[in-house]
C-alpha positions in Angstrom: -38.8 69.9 -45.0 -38.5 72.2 -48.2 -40.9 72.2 -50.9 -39.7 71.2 -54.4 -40.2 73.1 -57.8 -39.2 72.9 -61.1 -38.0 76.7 -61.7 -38.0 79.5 -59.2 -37.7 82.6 -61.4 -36.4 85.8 -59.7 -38.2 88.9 -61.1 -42.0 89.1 -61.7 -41.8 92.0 -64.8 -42.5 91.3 -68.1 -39.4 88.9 -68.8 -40.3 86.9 -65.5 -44.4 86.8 -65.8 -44.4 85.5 -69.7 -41.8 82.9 -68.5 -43.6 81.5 -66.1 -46.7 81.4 -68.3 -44.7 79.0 -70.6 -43.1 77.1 -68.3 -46.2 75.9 -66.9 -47.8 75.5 -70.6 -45.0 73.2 -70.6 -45.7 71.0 -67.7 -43.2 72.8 -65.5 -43.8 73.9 -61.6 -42.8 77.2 -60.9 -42.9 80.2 -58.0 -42.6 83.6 -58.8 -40.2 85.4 -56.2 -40.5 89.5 -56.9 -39.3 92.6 -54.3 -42.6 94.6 -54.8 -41.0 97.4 -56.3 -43.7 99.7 -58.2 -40.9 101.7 -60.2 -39.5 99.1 -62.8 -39.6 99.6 -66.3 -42.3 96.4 -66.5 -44.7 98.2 -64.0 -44.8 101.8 -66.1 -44.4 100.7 -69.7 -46.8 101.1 -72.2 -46.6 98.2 -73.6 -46.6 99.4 -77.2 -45.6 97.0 -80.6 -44.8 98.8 -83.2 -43.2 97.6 -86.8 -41.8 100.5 -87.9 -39.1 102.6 -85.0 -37.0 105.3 -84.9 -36.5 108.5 -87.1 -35.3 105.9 -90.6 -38.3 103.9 -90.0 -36.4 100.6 -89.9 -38.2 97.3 -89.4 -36.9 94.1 -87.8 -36.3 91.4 -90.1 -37.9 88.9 -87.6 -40.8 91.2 -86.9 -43.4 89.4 -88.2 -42.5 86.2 -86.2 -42.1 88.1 -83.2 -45.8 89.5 -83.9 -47.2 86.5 -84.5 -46.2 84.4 -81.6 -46.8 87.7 -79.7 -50.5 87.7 -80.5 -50.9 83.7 -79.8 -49.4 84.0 -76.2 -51.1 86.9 -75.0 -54.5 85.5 -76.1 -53.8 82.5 -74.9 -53.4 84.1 -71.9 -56.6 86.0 -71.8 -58.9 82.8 -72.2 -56.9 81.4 -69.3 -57.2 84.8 -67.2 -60.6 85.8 -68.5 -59.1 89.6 -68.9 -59.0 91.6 -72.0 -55.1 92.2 -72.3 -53.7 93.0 -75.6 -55.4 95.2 -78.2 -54.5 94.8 -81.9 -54.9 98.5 -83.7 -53.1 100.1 -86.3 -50.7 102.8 -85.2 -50.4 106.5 -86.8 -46.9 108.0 -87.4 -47.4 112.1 -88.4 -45.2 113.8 -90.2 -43.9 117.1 -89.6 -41.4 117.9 -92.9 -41.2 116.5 -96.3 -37.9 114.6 -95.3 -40.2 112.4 -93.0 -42.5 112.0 -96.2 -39.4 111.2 -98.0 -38.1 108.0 -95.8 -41.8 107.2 -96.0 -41.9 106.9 -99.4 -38.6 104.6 -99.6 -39.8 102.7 -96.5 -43.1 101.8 -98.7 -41.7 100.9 -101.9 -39.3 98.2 -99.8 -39.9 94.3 -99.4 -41.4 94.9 -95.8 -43.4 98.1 -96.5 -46.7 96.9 -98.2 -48.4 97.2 -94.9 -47.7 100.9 -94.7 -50.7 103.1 -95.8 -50.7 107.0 -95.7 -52.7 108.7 -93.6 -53.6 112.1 -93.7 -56.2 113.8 -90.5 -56.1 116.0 -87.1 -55.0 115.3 -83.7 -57.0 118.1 -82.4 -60.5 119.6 -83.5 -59.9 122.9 -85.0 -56.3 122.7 -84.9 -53.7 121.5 -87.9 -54.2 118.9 -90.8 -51.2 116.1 -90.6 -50.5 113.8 -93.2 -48.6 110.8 -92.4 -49.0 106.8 -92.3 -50.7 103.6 -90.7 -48.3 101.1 -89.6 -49.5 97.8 -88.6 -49.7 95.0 -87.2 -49.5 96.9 -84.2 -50.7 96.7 -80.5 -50.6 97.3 -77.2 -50.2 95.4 -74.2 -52.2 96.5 -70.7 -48.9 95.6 -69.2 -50.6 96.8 -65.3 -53.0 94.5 -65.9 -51.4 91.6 -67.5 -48.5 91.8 -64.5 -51.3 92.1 -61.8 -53.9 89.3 -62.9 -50.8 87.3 -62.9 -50.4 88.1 -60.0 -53.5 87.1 -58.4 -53.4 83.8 -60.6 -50.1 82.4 -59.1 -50.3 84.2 -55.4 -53.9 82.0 -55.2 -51.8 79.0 -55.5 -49.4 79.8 -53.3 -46.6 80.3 -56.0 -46.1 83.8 -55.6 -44.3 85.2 -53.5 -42.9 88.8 -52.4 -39.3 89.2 -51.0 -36.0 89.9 -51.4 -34.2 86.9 -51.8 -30.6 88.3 -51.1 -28.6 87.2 -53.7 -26.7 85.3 -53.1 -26.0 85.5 -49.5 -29.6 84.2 -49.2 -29.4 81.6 -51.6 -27.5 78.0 -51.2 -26.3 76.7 -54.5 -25.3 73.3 -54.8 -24.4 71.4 -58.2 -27.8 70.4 -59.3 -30.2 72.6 -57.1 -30.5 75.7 -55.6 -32.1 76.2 -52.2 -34.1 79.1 -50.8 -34.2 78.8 -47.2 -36.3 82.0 -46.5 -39.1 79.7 -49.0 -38.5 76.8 -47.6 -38.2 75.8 -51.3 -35.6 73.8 -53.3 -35.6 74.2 -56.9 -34.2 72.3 -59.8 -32.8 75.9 -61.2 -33.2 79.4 -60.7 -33.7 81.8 -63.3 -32.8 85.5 -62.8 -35.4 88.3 -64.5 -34.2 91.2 -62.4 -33.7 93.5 -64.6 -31.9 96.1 -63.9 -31.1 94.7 -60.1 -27.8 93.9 -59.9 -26.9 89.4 -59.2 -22.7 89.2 -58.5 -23.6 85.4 -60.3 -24.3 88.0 -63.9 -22.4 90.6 -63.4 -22.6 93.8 -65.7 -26.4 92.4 -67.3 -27.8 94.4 -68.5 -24.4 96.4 -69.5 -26.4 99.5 -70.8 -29.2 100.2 -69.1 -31.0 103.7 -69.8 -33.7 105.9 -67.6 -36.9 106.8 -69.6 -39.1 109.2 -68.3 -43.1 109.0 -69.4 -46.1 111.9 -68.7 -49.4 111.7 -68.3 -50.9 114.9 -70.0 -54.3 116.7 -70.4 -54.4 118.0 -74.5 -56.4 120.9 -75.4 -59.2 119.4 -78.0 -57.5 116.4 -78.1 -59.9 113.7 -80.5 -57.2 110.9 -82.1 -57.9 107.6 -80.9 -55.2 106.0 -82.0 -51.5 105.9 -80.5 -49.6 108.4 -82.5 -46.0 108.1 -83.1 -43.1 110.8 -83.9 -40.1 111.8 -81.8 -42.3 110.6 -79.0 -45.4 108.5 -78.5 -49.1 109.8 -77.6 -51.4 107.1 -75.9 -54.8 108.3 -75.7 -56.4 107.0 -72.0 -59.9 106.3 -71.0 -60.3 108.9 -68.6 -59.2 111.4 -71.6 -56.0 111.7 -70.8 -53.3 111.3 -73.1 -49.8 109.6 -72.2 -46.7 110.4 -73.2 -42.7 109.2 -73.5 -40.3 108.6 -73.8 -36.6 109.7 -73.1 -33.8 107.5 -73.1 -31.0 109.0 -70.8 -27.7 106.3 -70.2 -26.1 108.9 -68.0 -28.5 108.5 -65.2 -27.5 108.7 -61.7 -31.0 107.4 -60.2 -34.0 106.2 -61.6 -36.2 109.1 -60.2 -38.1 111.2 -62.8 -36.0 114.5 -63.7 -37.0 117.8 -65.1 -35.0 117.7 -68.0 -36.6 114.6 -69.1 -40.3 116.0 -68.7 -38.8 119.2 -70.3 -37.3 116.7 -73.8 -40.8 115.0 -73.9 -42.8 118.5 -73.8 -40.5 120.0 -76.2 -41.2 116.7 -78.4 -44.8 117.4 -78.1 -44.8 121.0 -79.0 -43.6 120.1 -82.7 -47.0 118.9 -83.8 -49.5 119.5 -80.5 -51.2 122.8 -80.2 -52.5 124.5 -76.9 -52.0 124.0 -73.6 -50.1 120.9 -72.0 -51.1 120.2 -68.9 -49.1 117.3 -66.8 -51.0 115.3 -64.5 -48.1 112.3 -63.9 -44.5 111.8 -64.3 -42.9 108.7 -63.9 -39.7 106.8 -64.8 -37.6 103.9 -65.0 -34.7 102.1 -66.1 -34.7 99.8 -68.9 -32.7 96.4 -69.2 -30.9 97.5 -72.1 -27.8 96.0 -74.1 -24.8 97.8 -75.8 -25.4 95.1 -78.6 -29.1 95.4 -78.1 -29.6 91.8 -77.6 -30.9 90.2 -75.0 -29.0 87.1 -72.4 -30.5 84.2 -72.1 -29.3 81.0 -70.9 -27.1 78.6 -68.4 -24.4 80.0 -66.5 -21.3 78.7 -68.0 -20.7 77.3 -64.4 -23.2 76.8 -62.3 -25.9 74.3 -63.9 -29.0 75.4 -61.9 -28.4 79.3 -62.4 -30.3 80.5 -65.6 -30.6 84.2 -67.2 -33.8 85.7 -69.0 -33.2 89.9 -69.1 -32.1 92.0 -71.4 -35.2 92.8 -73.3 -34.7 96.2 -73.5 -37.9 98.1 -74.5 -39.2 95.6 -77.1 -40.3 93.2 -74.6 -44.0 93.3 -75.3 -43.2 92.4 -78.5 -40.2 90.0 -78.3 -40.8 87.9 -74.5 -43.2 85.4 -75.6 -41.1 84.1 -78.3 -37.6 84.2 -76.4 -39.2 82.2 -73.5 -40.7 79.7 -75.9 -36.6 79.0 -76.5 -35.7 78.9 -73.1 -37.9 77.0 -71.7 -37.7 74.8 -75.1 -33.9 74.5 -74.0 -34.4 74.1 -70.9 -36.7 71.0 -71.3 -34.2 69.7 -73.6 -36.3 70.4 -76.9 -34.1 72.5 -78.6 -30.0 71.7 -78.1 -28.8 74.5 -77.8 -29.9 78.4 -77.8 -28.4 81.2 -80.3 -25.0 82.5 -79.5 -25.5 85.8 -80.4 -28.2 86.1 -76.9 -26.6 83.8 -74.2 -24.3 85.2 -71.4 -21.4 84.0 -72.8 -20.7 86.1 -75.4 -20.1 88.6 -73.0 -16.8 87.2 -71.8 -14.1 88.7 -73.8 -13.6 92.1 -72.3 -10.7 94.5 -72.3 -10.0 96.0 -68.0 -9.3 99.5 -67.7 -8.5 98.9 -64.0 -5.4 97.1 -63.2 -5.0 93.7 -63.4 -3.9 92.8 -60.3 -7.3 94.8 -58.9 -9.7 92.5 -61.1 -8.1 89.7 -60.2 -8.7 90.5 -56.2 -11.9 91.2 -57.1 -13.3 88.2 -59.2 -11.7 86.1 -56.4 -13.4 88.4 -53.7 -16.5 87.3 -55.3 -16.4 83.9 -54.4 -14.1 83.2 -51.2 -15.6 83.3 -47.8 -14.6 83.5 -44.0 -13.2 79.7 -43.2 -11.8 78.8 -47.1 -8.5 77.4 -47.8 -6.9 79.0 -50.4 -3.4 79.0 -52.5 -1.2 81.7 -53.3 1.1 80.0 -55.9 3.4 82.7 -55.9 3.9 84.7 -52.8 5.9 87.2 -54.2 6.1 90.5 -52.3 3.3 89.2 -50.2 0.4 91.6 -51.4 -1.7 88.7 -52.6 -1.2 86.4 -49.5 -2.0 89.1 -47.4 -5.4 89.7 -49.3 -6.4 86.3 -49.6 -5.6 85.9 -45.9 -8.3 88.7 -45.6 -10.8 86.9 -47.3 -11.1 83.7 -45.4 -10.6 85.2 -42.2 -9.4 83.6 -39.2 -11.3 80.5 -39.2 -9.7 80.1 -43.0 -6.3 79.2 -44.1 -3.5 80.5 -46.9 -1.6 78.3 -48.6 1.5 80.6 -50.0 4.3 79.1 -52.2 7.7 80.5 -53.5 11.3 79.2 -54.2 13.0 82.4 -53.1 13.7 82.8 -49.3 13.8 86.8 -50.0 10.1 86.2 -51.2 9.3 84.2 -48.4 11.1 87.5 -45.6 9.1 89.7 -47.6 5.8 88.2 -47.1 6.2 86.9 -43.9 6.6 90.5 -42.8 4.0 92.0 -44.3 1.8 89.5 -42.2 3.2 90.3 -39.4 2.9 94.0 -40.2 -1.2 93.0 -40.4 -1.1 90.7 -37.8 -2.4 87.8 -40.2 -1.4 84.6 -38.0 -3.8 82.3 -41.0 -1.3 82.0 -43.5 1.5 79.3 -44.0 4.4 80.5 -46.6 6.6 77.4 -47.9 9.9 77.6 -49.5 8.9 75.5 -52.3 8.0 75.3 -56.1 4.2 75.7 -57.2 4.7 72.3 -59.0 5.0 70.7 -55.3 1.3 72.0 -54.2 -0.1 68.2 -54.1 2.6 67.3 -51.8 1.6 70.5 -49.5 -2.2 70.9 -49.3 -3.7 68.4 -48.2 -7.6 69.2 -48.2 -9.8 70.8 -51.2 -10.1 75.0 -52.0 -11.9 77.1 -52.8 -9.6 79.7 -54.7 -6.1 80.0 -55.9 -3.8 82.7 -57.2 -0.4 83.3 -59.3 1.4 86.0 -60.4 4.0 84.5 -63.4 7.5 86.4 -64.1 10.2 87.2 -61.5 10.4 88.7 -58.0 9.8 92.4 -58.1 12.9 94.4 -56.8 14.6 90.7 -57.4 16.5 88.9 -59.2 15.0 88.9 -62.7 17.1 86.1 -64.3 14.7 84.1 -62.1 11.3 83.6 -63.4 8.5 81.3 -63.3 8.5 78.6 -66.2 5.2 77.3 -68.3 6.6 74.0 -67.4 5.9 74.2 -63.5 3.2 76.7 -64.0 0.8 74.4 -65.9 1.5 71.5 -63.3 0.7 73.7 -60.6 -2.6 74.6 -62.2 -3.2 71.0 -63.0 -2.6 70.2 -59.1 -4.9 73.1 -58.2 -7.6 71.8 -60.6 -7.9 68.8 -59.1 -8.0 70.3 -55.1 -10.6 73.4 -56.7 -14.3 72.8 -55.7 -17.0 72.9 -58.2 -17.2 77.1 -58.6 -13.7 77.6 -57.3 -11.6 80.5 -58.9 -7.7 80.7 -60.2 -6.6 83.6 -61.6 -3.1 83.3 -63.3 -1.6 86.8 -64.3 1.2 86.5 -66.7 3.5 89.4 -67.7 5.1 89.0 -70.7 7.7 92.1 -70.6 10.7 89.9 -69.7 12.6 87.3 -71.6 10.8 84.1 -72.2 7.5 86.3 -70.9 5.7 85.4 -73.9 6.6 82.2 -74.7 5.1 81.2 -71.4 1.7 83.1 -71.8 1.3 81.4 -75.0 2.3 77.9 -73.9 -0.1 78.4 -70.8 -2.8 79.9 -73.6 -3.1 76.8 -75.5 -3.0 74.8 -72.4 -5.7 76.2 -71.4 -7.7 76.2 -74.1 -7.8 72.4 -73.9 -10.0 72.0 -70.3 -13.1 71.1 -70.6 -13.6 71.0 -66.5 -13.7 74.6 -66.5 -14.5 78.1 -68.2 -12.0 80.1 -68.8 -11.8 83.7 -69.2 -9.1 85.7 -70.5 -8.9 89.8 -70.0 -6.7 92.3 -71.4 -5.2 95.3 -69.7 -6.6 98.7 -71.2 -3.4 99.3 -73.7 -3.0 96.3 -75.2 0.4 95.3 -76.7 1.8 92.2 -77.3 4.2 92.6 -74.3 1.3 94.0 -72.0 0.2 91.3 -69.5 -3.3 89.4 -69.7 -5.1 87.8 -66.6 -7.0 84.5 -67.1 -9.7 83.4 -65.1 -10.3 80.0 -64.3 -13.5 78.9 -62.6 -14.7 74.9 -62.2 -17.6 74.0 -64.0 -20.4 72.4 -61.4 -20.1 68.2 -61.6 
């Protein structure tokens, strides 16, 4: 018999660790599922909070209510844990030229700037005078600690676990729970804090992740005890060692420290560090970063138990405590709804560089399996039939429709040519698909316009096309997929795509997608992807 929980998050990190912490301050059961890697951007990050970033200097607007809820959780935390975790100190930024002094000057006489202070002392005994400022509030996180004291906390209560849940082979999602067979668990919904790890269920989150490499250094007279910022970050250690980072590289082809990222931090370094430098460590990680350097949070616009908490790029210190205080806040129904401008969906509208007719295949890859019934609502030349009879295999069956017997030859010998025996082709209209398939599917396909290397005075009308998708809405399972490409090149092409447009735009049973080919013109064709909402 399975156990029950509220939430089983995927991904102990930061993201995953501070959820769980407020889930359970909100009266929610949870287990903590994570792979055990020891390379992840959580397990090597500083864990630095800083108000001021970047060569300009510039501020948040929301930083200050970040900070604040920041500084309640993770003490919170502490008096539960018993563990010193997060230290609040001022943070140094040096400057090197008098443009630096410059922005300082304008960042100082802004709204935001009375906290800044100059600063003026050496990083080394013996070595250069630096003038620069004190930003604060500022801190740092012992995220090694904070992670593993976790840890220890939920693993004693048996709701922690470490393994690789498969996703989402290993995984069996039904409309208002999710079960874990290799847990023995069922769970009311699953939230995914991978980050970088890929889930087929969020696809392309985060959408542009970046490698950082970090060092762990030994500084010749080294004496600042305070983390210093300027084109890179110095952390002074106990041991005497100081730590160093980072890069940022989006070009990365694996997460494995590189040379020419210890070379960009050293060469960083050498700018206001005298003496020998002396590496004792190099690590690196990717980041869960996004183009539009937000972060995704929320429901799946499909699947009800499947929820999303990533993207925190490498303010997470700073920013996770507040962010899960929404989500859970939503998902408790506290709060209505969560900010567009961070949940999944905002990430629909996207413009393919591929070819249509490949991302369709491929979306409907995604969700049809070996013993599906299917529908190919227009057979065509029989490329489509013959891929969707792929995908179910021989225990599945393909539904294929067309009104023109040369369609029907066509695809019927293309079959044969693959010796696909799962397929039945009928000679009739798309609009006749109730009358034809009896039982429920799991995908369906068309392909609007005329016969290729046919007769093109015959093409597909938005009349029939929009009962045939109103048939196949009603025989698609919860999570099934259409996909409805419509060229508009021909005579009455457009007309159609826009009819069918507006058509869709009225069902609420389903999310729908639409997706542009790369060159976009008003005669190129557009694919739209239908999937059923969970009941």
């Amino acid at each position: 018999m399975n156990h029950y929980t509220d939430n089983l998050i995927v991904g102990q990190g930061l993201a995953g660790t501070t959820l769980a912490w407020i889930l359970l301050e909100a009266g929610q059961s949870v287990v903590l599922v994570d792979r055990g890697e020891s390379a992840t951007a959580s397990r090597i990050s500083a864990g630095l909070v800083t108000p001021w970033t970047g060569r300009r200097m510039t501020q948040s607007d929301d930083y200050e209510k970040y900070w604040y809820a920041a500084v309640r959780f993770y003490r919170s935390i502490e008096n539960r844990l018993k563990q010193r975790l997060f230290t609040e100190r001022p943070m140094v930024r040096v400057f090197v030229n008098r443009s630096e002094e410059s922005t300082f000057q304008e960042r100082r006489a802004s709204p935001a700037g009375g906290s800044l202070k100059s600063w003026s002392g050496k990083l080394q005994s013996n070595r250069r005078l630096y003038t620069g400022c004190i930003m604060q509030p500022a801190g740092r996180l012992d995220v090694q600690r904070y992670l593993q004291t976790s840890v220890d906390y939920f693993s004693a209560r048996g709701q922690w676990f470490q393994l690789d849940l498969e996703i989402p082979d290993g995984l069996l999602l039904m409309s208002d729970h999710i079960e874990a067979p290799k847990l023995g668990l069922t769970a009311k919904r699953i939230i995914f804090c991978q980050g970088v790890t890929e889930n087929p269920w969020f696809e392309g989150i985060p959408n542009n992740a970046s490698r950082g490499d970090i060092i762990n250094v030994q500084l010749d007279d080294y004496v600042m005890q305070d983390v210093v910022h300027h084109s890179v970050w110095l952390v002074p250690e106990p041991d005497g060692s100081v730590t160093a980072g980072s890069t940022y590289d989006w070009n990365f082809v694996d997460k494995a420290p590189t040379a020419e990222g210890r070379r960009q931090i050293l060469k960083s370094m050498s700018r206001f560090i005298d003496g020998n430098i002396r590496v004792n460590r190099h690590t690196a990680a990717v980041r869960p970063t996004m183009k539009d350097y937000c972060p995704v949070i929320g429901r799946h616009a499909v699947h009800n138990p499947l929820h999303i908490f990533n993207g925190l790029g490498s303010r997470g210190v700073l920013t996770a405590p507040r962010l899960a205080q929404q989500l859970v806040e939503f998902l408790t129904g506290e709060r209505e709804k969560l900010s567009p401008r961070i949940t999944p969906q905002r990430l629909l509208s996207e413009r393919s560089k591929e070819p249509l007719t490949q991302v369709a295949q491929t979306r409907i890859a995604r969700v049809v399996r070996h013993g599906d019934v299917v529908i190919d609502g227009t057979a065509g030349n029989g490329f489509d039939t013959c891929f969707l009879s792929a995908q179910v295999g021989p225990t599945g069956l393909v539904y294929g429709f067309d009104i023109q017997q040369q369609a029907i030859q066509t695809t019927e010998k293309r079959l044969e040519a693959a010796n696909r025996t799962n397929v039945k082709l009928l000679l009739f209209s798309h609009a006749e698909i109730n009358q034809h398939v009896p039982t429920s599917v799991t995908a369906a396909m068309f392909n609007l316009g005329y016969l290729p290397r046919g007769d093109h005075s015959i093409v597909t009308q938005a009349e029939s096309t929009i009962a045939a998708l109103e048939q196949t809405l009603r025989l698609l399972k919860p999570g099934g997929i259409i996909t409805v490409l419509a060229y508009r090149g021909h005579e009455g092409g457009l007309e159609e795509a826009e009819t069918l447009e507006r058509w869709l735009q009225k069902q609420s049973n389903c999310l729908v997608e639409r997706i542009d080919s790369h060159q976009s013109k008003s005669t190129s064709p557009i694919l739209f992807i239908l999937v059923k909402r969970s009941l």
